[in-house]
C-alpha positions as a Markdown table, in Angstrom:
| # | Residue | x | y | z |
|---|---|---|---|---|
| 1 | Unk | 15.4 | -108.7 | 13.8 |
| 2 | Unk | 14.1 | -105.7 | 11.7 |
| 3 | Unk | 15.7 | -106.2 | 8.9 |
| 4 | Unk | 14.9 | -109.3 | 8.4 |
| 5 | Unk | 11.1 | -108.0 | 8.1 |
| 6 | Unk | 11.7 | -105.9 | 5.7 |
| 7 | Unk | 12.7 | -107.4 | 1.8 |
| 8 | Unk | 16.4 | -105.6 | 1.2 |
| 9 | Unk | 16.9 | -105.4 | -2.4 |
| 10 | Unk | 20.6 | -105.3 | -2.7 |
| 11 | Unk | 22.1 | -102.6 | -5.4 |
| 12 | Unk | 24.8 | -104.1 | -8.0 |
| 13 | Unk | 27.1 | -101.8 | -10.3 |
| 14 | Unk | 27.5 | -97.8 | -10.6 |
| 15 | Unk | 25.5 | -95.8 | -8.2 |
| 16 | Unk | 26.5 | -91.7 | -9.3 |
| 17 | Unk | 26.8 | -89.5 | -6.3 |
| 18 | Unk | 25.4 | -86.5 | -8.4 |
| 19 | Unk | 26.7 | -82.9 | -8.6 |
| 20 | Unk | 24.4 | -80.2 | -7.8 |
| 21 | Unk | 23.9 | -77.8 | -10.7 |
| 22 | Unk | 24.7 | -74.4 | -10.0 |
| 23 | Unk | 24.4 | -70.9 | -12.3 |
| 24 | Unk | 27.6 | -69.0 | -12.5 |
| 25 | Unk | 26.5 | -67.0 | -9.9 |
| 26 | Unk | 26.2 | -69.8 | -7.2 |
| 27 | Unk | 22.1 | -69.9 | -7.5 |
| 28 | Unk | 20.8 | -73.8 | -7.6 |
| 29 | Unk | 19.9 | -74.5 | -11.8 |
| 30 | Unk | 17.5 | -76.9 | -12.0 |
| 31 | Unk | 17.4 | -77.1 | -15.3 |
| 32 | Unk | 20.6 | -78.5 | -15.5 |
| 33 | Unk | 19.4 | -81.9 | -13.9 |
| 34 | Unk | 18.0 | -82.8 | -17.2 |
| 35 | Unk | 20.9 | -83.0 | -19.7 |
| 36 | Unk | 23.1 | -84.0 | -16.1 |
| 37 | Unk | 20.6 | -87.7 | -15.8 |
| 38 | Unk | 20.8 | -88.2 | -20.0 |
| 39 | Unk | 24.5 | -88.0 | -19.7 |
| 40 | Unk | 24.3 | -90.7 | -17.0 |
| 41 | Unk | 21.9 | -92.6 | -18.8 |
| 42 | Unk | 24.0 | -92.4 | -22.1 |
| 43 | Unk | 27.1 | -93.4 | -20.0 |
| 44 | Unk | 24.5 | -96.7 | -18.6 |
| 45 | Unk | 24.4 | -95.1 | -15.3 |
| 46 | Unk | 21.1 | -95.4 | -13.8 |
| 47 | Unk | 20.8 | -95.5 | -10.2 |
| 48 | Unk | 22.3 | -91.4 | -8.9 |
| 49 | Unk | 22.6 | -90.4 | -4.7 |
| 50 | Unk | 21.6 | -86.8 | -5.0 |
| 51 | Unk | 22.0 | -83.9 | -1.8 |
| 52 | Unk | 25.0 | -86.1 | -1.0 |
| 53 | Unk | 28.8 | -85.2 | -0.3 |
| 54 | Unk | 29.7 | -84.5 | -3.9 |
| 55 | Unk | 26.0 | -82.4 | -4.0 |
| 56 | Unk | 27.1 | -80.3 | -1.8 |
| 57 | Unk | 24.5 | -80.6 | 0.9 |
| 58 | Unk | 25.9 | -78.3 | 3.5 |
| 59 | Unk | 26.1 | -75.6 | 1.4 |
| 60 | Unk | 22.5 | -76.1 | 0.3 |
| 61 | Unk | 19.2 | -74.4 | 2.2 |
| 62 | Unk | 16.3 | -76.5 | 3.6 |
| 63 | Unk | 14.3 | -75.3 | 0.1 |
| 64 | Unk | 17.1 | -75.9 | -2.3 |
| 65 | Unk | 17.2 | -79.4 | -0.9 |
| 66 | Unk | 13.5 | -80.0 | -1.1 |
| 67 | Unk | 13.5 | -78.3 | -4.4 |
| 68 | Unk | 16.6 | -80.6 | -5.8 |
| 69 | Unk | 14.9 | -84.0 | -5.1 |
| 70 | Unk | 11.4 | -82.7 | -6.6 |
| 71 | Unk | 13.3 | -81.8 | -9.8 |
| 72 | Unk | 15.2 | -84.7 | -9.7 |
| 73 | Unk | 11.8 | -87.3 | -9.4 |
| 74 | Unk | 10.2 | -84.6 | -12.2 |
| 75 | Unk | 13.3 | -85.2 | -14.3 |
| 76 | Unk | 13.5 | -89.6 | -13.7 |
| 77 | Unk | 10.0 | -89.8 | -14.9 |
| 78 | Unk | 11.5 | -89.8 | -18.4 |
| 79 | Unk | 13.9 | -92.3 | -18.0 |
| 80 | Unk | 14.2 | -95.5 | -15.6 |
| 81 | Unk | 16.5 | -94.1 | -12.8 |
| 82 | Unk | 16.2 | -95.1 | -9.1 |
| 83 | Unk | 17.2 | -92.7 | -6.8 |
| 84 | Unk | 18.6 | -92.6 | -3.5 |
| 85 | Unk | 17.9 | -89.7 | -1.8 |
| 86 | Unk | 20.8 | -88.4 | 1.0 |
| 87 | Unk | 18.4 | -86.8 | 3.7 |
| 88 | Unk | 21.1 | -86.3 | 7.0 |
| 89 | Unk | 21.3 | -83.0 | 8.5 |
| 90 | Unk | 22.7 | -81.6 | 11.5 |
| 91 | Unk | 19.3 | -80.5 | 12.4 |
| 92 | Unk | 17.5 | -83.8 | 12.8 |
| 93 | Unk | 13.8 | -82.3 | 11.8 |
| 94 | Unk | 15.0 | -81.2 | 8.6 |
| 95 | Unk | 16.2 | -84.7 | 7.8 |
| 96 | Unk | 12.6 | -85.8 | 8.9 |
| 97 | Unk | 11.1 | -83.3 | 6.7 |
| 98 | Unk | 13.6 | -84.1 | 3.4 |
| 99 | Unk | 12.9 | -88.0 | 4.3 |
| 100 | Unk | 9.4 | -87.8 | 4.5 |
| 101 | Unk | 9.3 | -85.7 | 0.9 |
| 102 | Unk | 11.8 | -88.4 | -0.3 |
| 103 | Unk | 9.4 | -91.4 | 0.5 |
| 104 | Unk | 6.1 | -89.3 | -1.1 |
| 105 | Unk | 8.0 | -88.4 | -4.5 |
| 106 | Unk | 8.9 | -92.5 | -4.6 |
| 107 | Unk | 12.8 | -92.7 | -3.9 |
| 108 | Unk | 14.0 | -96.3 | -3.8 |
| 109 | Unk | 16.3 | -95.4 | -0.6 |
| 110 | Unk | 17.2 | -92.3 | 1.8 |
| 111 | Unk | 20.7 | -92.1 | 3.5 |
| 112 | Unk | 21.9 | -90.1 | 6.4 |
| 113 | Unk | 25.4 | -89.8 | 8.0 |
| 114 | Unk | 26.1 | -88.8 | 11.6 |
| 115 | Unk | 25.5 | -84.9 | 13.1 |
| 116 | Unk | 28.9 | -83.6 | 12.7 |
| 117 | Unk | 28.7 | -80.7 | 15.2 |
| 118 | Unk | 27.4 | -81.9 | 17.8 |
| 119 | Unk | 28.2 | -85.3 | 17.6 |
| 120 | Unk | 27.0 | -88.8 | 18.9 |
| 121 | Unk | 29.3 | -90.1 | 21.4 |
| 122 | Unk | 28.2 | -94.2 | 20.8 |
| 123 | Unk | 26.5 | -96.3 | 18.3 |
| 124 | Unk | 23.3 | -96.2 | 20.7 |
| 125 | Unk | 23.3 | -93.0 | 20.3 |
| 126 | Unk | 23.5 | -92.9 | 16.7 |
| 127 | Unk | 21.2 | -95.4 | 16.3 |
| 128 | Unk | 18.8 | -93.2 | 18.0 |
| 129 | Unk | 19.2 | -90.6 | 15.7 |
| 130 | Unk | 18.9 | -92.8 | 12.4 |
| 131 | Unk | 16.2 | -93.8 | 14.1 |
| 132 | Unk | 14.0 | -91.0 | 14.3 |
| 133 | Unk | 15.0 | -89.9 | 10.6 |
| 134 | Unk | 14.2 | -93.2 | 9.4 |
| 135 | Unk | 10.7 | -93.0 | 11.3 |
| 136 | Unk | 9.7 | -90.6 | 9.0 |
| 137 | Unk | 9.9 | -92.3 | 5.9 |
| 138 | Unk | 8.7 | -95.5 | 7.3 |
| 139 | Unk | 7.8 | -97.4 | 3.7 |
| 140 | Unk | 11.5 | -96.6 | 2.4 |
| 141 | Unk | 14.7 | -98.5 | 2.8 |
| 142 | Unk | 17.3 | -96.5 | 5.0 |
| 143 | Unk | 21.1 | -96.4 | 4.6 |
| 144 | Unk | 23.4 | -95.0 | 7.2 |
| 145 | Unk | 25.7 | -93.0 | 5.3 |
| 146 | Unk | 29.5 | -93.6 | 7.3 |
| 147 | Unk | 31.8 | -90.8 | 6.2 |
| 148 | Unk | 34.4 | -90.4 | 9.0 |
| 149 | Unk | 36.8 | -88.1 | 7.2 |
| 150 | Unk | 33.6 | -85.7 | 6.4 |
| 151 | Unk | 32.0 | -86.1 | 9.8 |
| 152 | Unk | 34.9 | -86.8 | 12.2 |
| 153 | Unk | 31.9 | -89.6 | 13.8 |
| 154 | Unk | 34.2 | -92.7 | 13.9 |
| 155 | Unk | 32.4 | -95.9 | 16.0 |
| 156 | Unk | 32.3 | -99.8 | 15.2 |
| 157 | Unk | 30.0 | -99.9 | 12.2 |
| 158 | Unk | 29.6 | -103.7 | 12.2 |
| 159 | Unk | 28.6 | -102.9 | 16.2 |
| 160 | Unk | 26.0 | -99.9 | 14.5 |
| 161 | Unk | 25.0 | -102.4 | 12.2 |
| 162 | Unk | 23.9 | -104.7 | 14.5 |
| 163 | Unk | 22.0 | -102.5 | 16.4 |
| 164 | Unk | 20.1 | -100.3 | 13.8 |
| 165 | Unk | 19.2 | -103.9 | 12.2 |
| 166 | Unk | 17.1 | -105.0 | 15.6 |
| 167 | Unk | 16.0 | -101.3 | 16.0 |
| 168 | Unk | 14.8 | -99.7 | 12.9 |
| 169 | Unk | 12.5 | -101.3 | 10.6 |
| 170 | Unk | 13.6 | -100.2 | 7.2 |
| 171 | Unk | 17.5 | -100.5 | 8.4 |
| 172 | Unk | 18.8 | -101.7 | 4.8 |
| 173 | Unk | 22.8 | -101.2 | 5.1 |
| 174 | Unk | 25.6 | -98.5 | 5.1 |
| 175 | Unk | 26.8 | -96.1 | 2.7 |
| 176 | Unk | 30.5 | -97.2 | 3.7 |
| 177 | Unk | 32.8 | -94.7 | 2.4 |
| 178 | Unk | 35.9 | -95.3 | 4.4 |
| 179 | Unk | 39.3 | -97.4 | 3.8 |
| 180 | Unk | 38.5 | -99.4 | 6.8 |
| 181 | Unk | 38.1 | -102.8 | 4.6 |
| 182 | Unk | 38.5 | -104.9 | 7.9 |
| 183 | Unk | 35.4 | -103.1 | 9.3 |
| 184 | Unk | 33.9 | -103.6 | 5.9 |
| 185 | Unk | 34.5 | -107.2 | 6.4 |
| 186 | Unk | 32.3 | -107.0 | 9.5 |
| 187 | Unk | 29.9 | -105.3 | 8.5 |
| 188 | Unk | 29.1 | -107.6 | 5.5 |
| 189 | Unk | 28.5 | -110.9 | 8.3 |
| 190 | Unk | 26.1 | -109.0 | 10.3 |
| 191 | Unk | 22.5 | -110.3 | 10.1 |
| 192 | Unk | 23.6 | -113.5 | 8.0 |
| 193 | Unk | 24.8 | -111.2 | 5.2 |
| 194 | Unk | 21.4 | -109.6 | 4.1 |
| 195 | Unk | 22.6 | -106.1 | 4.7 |
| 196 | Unk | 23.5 | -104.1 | 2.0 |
| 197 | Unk | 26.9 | -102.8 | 1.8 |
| 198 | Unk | 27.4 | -99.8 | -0.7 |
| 199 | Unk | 31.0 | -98.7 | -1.2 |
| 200 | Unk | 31.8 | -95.4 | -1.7 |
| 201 | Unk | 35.7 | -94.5 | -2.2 |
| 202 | Unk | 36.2 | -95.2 | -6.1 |
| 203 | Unk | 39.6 | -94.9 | -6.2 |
| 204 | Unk | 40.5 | -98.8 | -4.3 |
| 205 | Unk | 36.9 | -100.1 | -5.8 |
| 206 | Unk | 38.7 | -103.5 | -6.7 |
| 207 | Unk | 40.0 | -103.9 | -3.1 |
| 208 | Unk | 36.1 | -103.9 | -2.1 |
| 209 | Unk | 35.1 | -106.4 | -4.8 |
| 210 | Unk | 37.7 | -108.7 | -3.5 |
| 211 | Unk | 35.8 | -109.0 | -0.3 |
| 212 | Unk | 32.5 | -109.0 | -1.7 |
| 213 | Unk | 31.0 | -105.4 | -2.3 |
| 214 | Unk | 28.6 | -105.5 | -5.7 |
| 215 | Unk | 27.0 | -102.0 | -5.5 |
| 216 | Unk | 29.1 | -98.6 | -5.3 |
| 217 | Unk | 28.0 | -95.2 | -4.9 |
| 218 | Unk | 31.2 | -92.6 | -6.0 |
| 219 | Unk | 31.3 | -89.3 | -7.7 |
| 220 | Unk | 33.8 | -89.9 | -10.3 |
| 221 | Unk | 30.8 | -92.4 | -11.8 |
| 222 | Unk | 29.5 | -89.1 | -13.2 |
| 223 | Unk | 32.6 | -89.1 | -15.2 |
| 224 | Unk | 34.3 | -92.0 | -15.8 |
| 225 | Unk | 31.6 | -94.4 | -16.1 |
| 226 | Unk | 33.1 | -96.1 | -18.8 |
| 227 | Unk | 36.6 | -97.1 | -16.9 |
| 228 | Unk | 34.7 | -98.6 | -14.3 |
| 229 | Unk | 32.2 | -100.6 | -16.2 |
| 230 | Unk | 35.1 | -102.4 | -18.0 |
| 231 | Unk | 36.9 | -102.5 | -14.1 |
| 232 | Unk | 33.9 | -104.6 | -12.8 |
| 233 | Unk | 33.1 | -106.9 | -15.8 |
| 234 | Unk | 37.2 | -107.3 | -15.9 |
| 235 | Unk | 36.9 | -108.7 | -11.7 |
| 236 | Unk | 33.9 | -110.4 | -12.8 |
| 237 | Unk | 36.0 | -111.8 | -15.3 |
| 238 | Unk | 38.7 | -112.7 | -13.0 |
| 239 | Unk | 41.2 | -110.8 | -15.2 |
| 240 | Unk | 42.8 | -108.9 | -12.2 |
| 241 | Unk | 45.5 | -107.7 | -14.0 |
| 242 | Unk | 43.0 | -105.6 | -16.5 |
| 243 | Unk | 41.1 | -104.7 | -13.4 |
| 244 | Unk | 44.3 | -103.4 | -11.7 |
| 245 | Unk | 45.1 | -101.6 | -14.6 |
| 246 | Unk | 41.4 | -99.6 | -14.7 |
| 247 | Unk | 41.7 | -99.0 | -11.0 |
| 248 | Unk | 45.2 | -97.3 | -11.3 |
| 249 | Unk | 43.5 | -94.7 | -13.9 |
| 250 | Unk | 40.8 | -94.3 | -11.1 |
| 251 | Unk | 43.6 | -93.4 | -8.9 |
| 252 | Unk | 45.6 | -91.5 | -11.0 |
| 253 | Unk | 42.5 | -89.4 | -12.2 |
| 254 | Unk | 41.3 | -88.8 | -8.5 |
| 255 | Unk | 44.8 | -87.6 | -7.7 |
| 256 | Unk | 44.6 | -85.0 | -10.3 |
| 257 | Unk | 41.4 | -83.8 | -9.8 |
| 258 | Unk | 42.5 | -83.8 | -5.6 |
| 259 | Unk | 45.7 | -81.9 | -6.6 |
| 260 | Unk | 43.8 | -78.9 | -7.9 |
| 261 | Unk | 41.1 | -79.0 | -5.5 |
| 262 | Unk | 38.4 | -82.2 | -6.2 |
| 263 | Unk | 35.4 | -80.7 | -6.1 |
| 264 | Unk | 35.8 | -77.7 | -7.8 |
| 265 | Unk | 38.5 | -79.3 | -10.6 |
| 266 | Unk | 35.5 | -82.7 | -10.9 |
| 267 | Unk | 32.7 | -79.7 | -11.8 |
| 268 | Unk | 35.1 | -78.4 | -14.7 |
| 269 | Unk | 35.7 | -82.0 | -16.0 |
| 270 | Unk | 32.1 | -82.5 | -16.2 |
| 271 | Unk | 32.2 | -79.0 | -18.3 |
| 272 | Unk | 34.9 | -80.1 | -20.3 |
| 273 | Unk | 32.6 | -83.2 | -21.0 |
| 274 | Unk | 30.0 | -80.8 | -22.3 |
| 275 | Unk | 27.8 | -81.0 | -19.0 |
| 276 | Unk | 27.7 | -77.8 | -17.6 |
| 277 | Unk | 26.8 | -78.2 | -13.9 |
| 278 | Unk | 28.2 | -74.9 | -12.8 |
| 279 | Unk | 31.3 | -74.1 | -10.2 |
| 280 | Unk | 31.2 | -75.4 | -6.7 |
| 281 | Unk | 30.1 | -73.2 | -4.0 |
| 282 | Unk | 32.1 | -71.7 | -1.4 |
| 283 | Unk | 33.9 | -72.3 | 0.7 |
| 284 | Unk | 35.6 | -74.5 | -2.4 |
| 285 | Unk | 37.4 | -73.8 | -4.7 |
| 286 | Unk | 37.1 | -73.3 | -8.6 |
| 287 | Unk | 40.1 | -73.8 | -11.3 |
| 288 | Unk | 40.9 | -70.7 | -12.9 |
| 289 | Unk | 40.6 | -70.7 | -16.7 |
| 290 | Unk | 44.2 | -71.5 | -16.2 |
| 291 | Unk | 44.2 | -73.8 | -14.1 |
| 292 | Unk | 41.5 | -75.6 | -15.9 |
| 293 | Unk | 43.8 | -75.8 | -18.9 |
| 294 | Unk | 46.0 | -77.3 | -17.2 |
| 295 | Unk | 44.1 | -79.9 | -15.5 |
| 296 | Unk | 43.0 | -80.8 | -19.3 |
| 297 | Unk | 46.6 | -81.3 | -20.4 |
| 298 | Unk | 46.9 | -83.4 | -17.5 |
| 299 | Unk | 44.2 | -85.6 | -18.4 |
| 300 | Unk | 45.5 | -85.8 | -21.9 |
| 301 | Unk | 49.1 | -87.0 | -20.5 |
| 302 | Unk | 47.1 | -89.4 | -18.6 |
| 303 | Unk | 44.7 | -90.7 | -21.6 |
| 304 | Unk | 41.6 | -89.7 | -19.4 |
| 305 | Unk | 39.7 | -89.1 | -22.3 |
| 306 | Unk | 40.7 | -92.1 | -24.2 |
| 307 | Unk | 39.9 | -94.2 | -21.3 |
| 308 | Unk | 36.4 | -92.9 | -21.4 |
| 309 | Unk | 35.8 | -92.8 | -25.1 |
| 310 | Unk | 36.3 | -89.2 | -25.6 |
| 311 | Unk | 39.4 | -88.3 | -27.5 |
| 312 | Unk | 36.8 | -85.1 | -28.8 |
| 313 | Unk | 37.1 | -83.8 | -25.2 |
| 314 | Unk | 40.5 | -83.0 | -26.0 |
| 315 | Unk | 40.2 | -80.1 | -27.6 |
| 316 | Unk | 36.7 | -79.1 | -26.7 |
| 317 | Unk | 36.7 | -75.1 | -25.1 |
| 318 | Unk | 37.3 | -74.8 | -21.3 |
């Protein structure tokens, strides 16, 4: 089997799925990613997925993408971060291209989900396209990124598993950011269990530790760090009840942030914070000056920023 030719290094505890810093004016801000990776790194955050989902990939150019991850690996230099670097594209060159930039800057992974336009009709299939993405970072791990409700790509990953682990070298695991925890269950017996399963939907974390997930990619990480480091040393604890508790704020604060619009509303939290990583880009939506205030008194009611050790935040300027 490939993967069992290749050493997979499994990840353990909070992997953020960055924001991409934007000016007011919707231009990429790289100078933004500085202050964004000390925040992580104050909040003991230090593994980030950048040009993901939550980075708005789709809504990035071919050179804004090149130029994030050269900022990023610029930026990391200062501080010990690994980075993951998401590398899938509708256009499978440009995927080469970004993975084969992501293996010479030194990234510790590269990800790619599934074309979502034209789209693979069976796991061969998408095994053939991982493939030739992967090929062109052939000394880094890869990570098929499965996001169904993003891509509308839904096959048997335990079935994809299988076959990207006999057919691609550096096949390390899945990016598995769906509900589907019987899949999940799957997934994690294929190839004796050396596969490395990443979850990535924050808000039922626990539900995933309970059947053995140890690293987890998500974008409220940039966030609320804080709620889930005590929600994985309360499993590892085997206080459920306190790790219930932390996962009903995840909840909670997801909903909120969902009821206004996620990703624009998560980019004004991260403001509110004092990390200015600019609005979302269109076609999103950004909160209003109003709407932002209101989102804050929400949080309040909620204790969001006592839960993150931030009572300051409070009252801190929209």
């Amino acid at each position: 089997m490939a993967c069992a030719d290749m050493r997979i290094q499994k990840f353990t505890g909070l992997m953020a799925a960055t924001h991409t810093p934007f000016t007011a004016e919707g231009a990429l801000r790289l100078d933004a990613i500085s202050p964004l990776a000390a925040h992580l790194s104050a909040q003991n955050v230090h593994a980030v997925f950048i040009g993901g989902t939550t980075g708005e990939f789709e809504s990035l150019t071919l050179a804004e993408r090149l130029a994030l991850a050269e900022r990023w690996f610029a930026v990391v230099k200062e501080r010990p971060m690994r980075i993951v670097v998401h590398v899938g594209s509708n256009c499978q060159e440009d995927a080469r291209v970004l993975a084969a930039q992501a293996e010479y800057l030194g990234a510790v992974g590269i990800a790619a989900l599934a074309p979502s336009y034209f789209k693979p009709r069976s796991v061969g299939e998408l095994v053939r396209w991982c493939r030739e993405i992967a090929a062109a970072a052939p000394e880094t791990p890869f990570y098929y990124y499965d996001i169904p409700a993003m891509t509308g790509v839904v096959l048997p990953m335990a079935e994809f598993a299988a076959q990207a682990a006999d057919q691609i070298p550096t096949f390390a695991g899945i990016k598995y950011t769906s509900a589907d925890l019987v899949n999940f269950q799957l997934c994690r017996q294929v190839s004796g269990g050396r596969l490395d399963l990443l979850w990535g939907m924050d808000e039922c974390l626990l539900a995933a530790l309970a059947l053995g997930a140890r690293g987890c990619v998500g974008s409220t990480y940039n966030f609320a760090a804080p709620l889930y480091h005590r929600l994985l040393a309360a499993f590892e604890a085997g206080d459920l009840e306190a790790a219930r508790t932390e996962q009903l704020r995840s909840a909670q604060l997801v909903k909120a942030l969902a009821d206004l619009g996620y990703f624009g509303a998560a980019k004004a939290l991260m403001r509110m914070l004092g990390v200015d990583v600019g609005p979302a880009r269109q076609p999103h939506a950004n909160p209003t000056a109003v709407q932002q205030q209101a989102l804050r008194e929400r949080l309040q009611r909620l204790g969001f920023f006592d839960w993150i050790g931030q009572p300051s935040a409070n009252a801190s300027a929209t």
